[in-house]
C-alpha positions in Angstrom: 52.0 2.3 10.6 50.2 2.1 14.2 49.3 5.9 14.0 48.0 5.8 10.4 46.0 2.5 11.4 44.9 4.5 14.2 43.7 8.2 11.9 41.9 5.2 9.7 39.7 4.2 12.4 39.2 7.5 13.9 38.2 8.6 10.1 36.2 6.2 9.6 34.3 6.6 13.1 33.7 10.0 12.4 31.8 9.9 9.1 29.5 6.9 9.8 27.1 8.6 12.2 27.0 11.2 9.4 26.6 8.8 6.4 23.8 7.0 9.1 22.2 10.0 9.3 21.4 10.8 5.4 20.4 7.3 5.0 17.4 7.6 7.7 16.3 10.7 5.6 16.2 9.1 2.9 13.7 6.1 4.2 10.1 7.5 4.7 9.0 7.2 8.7 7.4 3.9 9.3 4.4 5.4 10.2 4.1 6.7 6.8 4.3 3.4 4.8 1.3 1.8 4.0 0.8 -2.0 3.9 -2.1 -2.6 1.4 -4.4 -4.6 2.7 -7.0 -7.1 0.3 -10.6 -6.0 0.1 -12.5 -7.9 2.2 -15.7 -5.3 3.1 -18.3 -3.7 0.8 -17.5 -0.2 -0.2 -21.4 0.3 0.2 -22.7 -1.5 3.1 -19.6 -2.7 4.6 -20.6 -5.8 5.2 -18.6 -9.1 3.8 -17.7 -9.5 0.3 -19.8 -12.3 -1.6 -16.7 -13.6 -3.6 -19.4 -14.5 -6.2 -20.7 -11.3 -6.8 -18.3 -8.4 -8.5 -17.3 -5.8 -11.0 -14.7 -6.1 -13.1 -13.5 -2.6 -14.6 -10.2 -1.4 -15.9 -8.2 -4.6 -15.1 -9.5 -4.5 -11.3 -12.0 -6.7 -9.8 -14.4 -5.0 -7.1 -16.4 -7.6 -4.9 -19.6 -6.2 -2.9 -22.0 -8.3 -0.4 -25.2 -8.5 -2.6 -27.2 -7.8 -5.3 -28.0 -4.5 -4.9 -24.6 -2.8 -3.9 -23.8 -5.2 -7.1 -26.1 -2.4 -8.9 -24.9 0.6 -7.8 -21.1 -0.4 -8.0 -21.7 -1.1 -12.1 -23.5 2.5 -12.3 -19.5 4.3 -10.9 -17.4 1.7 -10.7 -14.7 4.2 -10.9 -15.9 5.7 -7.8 -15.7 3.1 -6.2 -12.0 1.6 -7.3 -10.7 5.4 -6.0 -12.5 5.1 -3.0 -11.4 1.2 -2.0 -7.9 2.4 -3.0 -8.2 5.8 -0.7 -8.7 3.3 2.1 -5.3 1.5 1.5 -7.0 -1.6 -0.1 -5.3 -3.4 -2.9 -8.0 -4.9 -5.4 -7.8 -8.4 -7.2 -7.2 -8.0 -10.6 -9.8 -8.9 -13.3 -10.2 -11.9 -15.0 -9.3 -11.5 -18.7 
């Protein structure tokens, strides 16, 4: 019984660094994963969001400093949205 107890734990031993292995391949690098972070620039002028002032398109809301970045975000707002989103922002959803 004390030798089979034994080739138990000698068994087991052996295949965790192996089954430990194939579980960190299977986890991406933390410096891969991306933490989305809110919008809290202007995708024009980079300055600080008005929270007053904003585009809603497609269910997502996109806020800009002033008036006129407020123009040129409703001419492409699609532009924008890929471009806030390339940066690892996460956007406020629109109001309904």
């Amino acid at each position: 019984m004390k030798s089979s107890l034994v080739m138990l734990v000698v068994g087991l031993a052996a295949g965790l660094p192996g089954l430990m292995a194939v579980r960190a391949v299977d986890a991406p690098p933390i410096a891969e994963v991306k933490r989305l972070q809110p919008q809290l620039r202007c995708p024009i002028m980079k300055g600080e969001i008005n929270k007053k002032l904003f585009v809603d398109y497609q269910g997502k809301r996109i806020y800009v400093c002033c008036k006129s970045c407020l123009k040129a975000v409703k001419q492409d707002p699609a532009k924008y949205i890929r471009q806030l989103e390339a940066e690892g922002l996460t956007l406020d959803k629109a109001a309904n």
